[in-house]
C-alpha positions in Angstrom: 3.5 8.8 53.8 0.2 10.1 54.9 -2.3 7.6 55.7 -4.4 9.1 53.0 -2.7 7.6 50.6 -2.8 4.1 51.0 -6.8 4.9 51.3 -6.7 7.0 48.1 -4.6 3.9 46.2 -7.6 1.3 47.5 -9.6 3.8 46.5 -8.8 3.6 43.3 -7.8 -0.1 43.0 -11.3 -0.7 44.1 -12.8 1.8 41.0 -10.8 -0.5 38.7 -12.0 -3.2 39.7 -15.5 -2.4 39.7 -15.3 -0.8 35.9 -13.6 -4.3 34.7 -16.9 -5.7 36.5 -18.9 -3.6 34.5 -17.3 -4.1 31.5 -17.2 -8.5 31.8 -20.8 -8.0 32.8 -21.7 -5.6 29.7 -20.0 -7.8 26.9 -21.5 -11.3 28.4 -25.2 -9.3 28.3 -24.2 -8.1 24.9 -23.2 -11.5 23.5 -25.9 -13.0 24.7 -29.0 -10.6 24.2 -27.5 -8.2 21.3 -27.4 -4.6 21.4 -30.7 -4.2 21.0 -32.2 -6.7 23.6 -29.3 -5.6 26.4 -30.6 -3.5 28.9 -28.3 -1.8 31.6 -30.3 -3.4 34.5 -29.1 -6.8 33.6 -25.5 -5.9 32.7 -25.8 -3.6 36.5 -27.1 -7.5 38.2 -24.6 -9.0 36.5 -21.9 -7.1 37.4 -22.9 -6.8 40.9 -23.8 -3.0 41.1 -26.4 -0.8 41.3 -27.2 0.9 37.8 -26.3 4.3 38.6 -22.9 3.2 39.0 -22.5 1.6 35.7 -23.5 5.3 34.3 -21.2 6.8 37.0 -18.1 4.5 35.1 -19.4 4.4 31.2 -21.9 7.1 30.6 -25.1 5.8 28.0 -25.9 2.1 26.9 -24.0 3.3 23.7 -20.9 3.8 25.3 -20.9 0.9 27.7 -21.3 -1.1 24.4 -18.2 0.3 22.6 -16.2 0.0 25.9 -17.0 -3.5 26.4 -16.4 -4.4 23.1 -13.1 -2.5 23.2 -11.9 -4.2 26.3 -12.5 -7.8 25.2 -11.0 -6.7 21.8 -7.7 -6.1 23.8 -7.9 -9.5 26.0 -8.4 -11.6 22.9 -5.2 -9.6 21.1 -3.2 -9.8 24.4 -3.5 -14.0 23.9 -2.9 -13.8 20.2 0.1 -11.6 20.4 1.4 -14.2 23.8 1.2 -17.4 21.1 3.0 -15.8 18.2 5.7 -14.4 20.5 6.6 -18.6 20.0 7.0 -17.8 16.4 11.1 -17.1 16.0 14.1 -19.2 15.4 15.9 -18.0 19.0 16.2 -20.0 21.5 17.0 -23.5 19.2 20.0 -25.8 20.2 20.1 -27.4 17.3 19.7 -25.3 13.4 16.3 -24.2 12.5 15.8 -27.0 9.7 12.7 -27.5 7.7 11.5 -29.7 10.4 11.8 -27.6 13.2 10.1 -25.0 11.1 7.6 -26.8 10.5 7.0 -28.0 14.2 7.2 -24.5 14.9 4.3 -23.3 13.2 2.3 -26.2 13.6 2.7 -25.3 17.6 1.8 -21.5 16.8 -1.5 -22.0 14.6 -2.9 -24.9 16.9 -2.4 -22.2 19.8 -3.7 -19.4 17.3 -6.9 -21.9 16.2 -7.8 -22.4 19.8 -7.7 -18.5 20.7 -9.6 -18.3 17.7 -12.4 -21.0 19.2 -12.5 -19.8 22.2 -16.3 -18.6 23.0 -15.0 -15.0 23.9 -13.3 -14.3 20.5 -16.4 -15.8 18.3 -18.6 -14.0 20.9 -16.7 -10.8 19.8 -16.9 -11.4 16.4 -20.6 -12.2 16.3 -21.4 -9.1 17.7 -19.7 -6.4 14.9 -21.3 -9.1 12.0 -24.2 -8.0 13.9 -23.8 -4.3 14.6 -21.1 -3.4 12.0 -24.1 -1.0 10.5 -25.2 0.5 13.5 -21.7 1.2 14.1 -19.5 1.0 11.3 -16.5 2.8 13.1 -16.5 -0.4 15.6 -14.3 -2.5 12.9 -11.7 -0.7 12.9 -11.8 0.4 16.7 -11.8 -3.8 17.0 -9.4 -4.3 14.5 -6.8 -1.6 15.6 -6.9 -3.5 19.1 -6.6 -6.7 17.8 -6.1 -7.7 14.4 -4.4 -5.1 13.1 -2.1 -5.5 16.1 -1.6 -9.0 15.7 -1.0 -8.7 11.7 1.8 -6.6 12.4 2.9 -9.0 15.3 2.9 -11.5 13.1 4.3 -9.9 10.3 7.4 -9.2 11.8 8.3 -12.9 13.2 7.2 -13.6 9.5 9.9 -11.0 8.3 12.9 -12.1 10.8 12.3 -15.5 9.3 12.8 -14.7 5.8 15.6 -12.7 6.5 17.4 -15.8 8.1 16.4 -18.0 5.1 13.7 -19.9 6.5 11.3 -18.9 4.9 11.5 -17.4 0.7 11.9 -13.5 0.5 8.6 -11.9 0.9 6.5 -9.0 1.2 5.9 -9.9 5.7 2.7 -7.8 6.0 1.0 -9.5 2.8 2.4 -13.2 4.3 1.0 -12.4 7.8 -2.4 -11.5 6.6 -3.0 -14.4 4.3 -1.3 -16.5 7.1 -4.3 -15.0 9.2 -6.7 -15.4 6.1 -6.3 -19.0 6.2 -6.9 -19.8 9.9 -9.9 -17.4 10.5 -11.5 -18.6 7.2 -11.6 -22.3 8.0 -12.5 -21.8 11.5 -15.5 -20.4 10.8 -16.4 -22.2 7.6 -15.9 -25.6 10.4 -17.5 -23.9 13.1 -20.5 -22.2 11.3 -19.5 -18.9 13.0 -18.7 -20.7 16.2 -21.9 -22.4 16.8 -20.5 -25.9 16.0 -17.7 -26.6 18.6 -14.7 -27.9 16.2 -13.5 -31.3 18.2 -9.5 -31.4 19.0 -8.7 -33.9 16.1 -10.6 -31.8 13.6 -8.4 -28.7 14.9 -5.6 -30.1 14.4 -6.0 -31.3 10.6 -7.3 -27.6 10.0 -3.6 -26.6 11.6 -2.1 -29.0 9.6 -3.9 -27.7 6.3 -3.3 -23.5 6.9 0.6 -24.7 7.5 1.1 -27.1 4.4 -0.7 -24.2 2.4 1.2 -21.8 3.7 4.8 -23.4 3.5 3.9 -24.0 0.0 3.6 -20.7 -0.7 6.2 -19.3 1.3 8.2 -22.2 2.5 12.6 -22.0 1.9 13.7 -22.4 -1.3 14.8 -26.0 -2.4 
């Protein structure tokens, strides 16, 4: 091996690096100021470079926008997808009962809720309410790297269930987005979009709702 290459790897490990800068910097300037008010000198200071570099990585503000949103998108499902990886049967000494079902979702959606409050997710979520007409193609950019992803996570712990008699027979994908329906609609009913933070007592009675609804509607068969 050449000692070019190591240089070339650093090289590159370094450019990386700096466009993840770039891209933390652009969605915190974005959250805070809006498309509109965000200007690339403050997301350059922010990240720590000089503005011709940010152009050097992302091209236009336009671009730098939909990259930043794009890239938080995928953090925010990388979490999601991590807490309903807890959602299966495996792994139980004892049989999956109606109780451990039930302690098992009640673990999932408190760690689902949480994502789901965290400031980077409602920061996300703020900003295509806000810009969904400037740039209508943004939803389902956002959606395919997060949402949509996690439905179909979802949907198929949903599906293993109901195939092992836990849960009733049911159509997964339809389960899994009403599943989803209830915890993103009450979190930001209680949070008022996420400028109210909900306290930890509060969470966990909205948990405890979304999984009583949702056992009533899909729970095992008496």
């Amino acid at each position: 091996m050449t000692a070019a290459a190591p240089a070339r790897r650093g090289a590159s490990r370094g450019r990386i690096d700096k466009r993840e800068a770039i891209l933390g910097a652009a969605f915190t300037v974005f959250a805070h100021r809006g498309y509109a008010r965000a200007c690339m000198e403050e997301i350059a200071e922010v990240a720590g470079v000089a503005k011709h570099t940010v152009y050097n990585h992302l091209g236009d503000k336009e671009n730098v926008f939909r990259s930043a949103l794009a890239a938080a998108a995928d953090t925010v499902m990388a979490e999601n997808l991590a807490v309903v990886e807890g959602l299966t049967a495996e792994g139980h000494d004892a049989p999956f009962g109606p109780d451990a079902l039930r302690a098992t979702l009640d673990a999932v959606v408190h760690e689902l809720l949480l994502r789901c409050r965290d400031e980077r997710s409602w920061s996300l979520r703020r900003l295509l309410y806000a810009e969904v007409a400037r740039f209508p193609d943004l939803l389902e950019v956002v959606r395919g790297r997060g949402a949509g992803r996690l439905e179909q996570a979802l949907a198929d712990r949903l599906a293993r269930l109901s195939l092992a008699g836990h849960l009733r027979p049911c159509d997964p994908a339809e389960a899994a987005e009403q599943l989803l329906a209830l915890l993103t609609g009450l979190m930001e009913a209680r949070s008022r979009l996420g400028t109210r933070q909900v306290p930890e007592a509060e969470l966990r009675s909205v948990g405890g709702s979304v999984v009583r609804t949702f056992l009533a509607a899909y729970g095992p068969v008496a």
